[in-house]
C-alpha positions in Angstrom: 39.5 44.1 -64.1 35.9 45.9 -62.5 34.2 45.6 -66.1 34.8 41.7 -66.6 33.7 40.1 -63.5 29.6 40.0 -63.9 29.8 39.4 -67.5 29.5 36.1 -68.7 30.0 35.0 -72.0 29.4 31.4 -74.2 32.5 32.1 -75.7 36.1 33.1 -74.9 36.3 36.7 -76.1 39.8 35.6 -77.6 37.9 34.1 -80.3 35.5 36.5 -81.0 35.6 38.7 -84.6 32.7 41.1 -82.8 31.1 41.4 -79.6 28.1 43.9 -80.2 27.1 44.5 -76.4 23.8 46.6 -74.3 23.1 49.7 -75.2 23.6 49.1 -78.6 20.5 49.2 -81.3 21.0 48.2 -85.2 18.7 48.4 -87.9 19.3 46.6 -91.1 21.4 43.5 -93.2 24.3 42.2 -90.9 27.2 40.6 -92.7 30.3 39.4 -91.2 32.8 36.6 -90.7 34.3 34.3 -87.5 32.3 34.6 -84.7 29.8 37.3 -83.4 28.2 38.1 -79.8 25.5 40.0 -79.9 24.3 41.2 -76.6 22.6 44.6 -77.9 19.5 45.0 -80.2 19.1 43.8 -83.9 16.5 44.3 -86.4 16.6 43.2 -90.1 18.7 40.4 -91.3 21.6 38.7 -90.5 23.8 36.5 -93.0 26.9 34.6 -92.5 28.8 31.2 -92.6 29.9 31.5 -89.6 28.8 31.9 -85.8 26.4 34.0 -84.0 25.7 33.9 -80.6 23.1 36.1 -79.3 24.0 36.4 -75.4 21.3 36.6 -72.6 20.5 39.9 -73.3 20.5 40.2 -76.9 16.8 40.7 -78.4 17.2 40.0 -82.3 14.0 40.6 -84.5 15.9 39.4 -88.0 15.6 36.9 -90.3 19.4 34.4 -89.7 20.8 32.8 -92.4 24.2 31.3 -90.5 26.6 28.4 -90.1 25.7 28.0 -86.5 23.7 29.9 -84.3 24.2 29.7 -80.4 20.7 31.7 -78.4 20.5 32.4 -75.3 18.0 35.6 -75.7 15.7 37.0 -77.1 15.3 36.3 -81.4 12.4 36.9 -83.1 12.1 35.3 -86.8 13.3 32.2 -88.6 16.7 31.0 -88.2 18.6 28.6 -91.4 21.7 27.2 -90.0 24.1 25.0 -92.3 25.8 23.3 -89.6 23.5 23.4 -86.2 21.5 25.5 -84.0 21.5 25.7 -79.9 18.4 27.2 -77.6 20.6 27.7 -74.0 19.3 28.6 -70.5 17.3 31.0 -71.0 16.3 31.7 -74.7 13.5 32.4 -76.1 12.5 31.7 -79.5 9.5 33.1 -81.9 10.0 31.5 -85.2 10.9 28.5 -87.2 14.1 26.8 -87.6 16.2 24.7 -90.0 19.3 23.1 -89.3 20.9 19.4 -90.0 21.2 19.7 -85.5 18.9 21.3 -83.8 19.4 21.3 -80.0 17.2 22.3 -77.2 17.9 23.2 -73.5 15.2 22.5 -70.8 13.8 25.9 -69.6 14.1 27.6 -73.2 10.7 29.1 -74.7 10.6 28.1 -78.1 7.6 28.5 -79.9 7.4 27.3 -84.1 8.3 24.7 -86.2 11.6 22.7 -86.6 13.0 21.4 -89.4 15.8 19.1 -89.2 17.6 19.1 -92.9 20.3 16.3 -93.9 23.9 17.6 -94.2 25.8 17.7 -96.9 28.0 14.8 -97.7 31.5 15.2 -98.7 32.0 15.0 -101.9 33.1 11.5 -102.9 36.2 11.5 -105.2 36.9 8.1 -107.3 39.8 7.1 -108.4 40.0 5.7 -111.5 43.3 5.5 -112.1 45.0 2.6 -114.0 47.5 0.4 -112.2 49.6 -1.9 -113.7 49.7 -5.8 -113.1 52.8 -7.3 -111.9 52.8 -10.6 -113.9 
């Protein structure tokens, strides 16, 4: 297929709920679930438990409240992950962010603070159930 061979994606497009791609400009409060590319332009907020991955030429200006957020643009604002976040290739990065894994590529721009925060444990469940002596 012509339109698929110069595209490259960080994720197999199988598994994608939305693939927002160039050309495309948003304003406003992104919600969704499953896992997002963004390749256009985004401006506002974006929450979710889920994934985003803003692709080489996504350029977000948003505040992102996710489970995990994948860059390899352009984002502009703070990012809260619950689970991690990744800076690829080429990203760059104005703002702060907050996630139990933070991980950085060599050659992204990244330029704030980080703040690493502790997962949450599972829940521990005791039993206290009474068992009976054999005798």
């Amino acid at each position: 297929m012509w339109w698929t061979r110069n595209r490259r994606s960080l994720a197999p497009r199988g598994n994608l709920t939305a693939f927002i791609d160039e050309g495309s400009e948003i304003e406003g409060k992104y919600t969704f679930s499953g896992t997002v590319m963004l390749n256009g332009k985004f401006k506002g907020e974006i929450a979710s438990t889920d994934m985003l991955i803003v692709g080489e030429r996504g350029v977000v200006n948003a505040t992102v409240r996710v489970g995990t957020a994948i860059i390899d643009g352009e984002l502009v604002g703070n990012v809260v992950a619950t689970e991690r976040i990744e800076l690829k290739g080429k990203a760059r990065v104005f703002g702060d962010l907050e996630a139990p894994v933070i991980i950085v590529q060599e050659g992204v721009l990244f330029e704030g603070h980080c703040r690493m925060t502790k997962t949450k444990p599972a829940e521990t469940t005791r039993d206290f159930s009474v068992v009976p002596l054999k005798r």
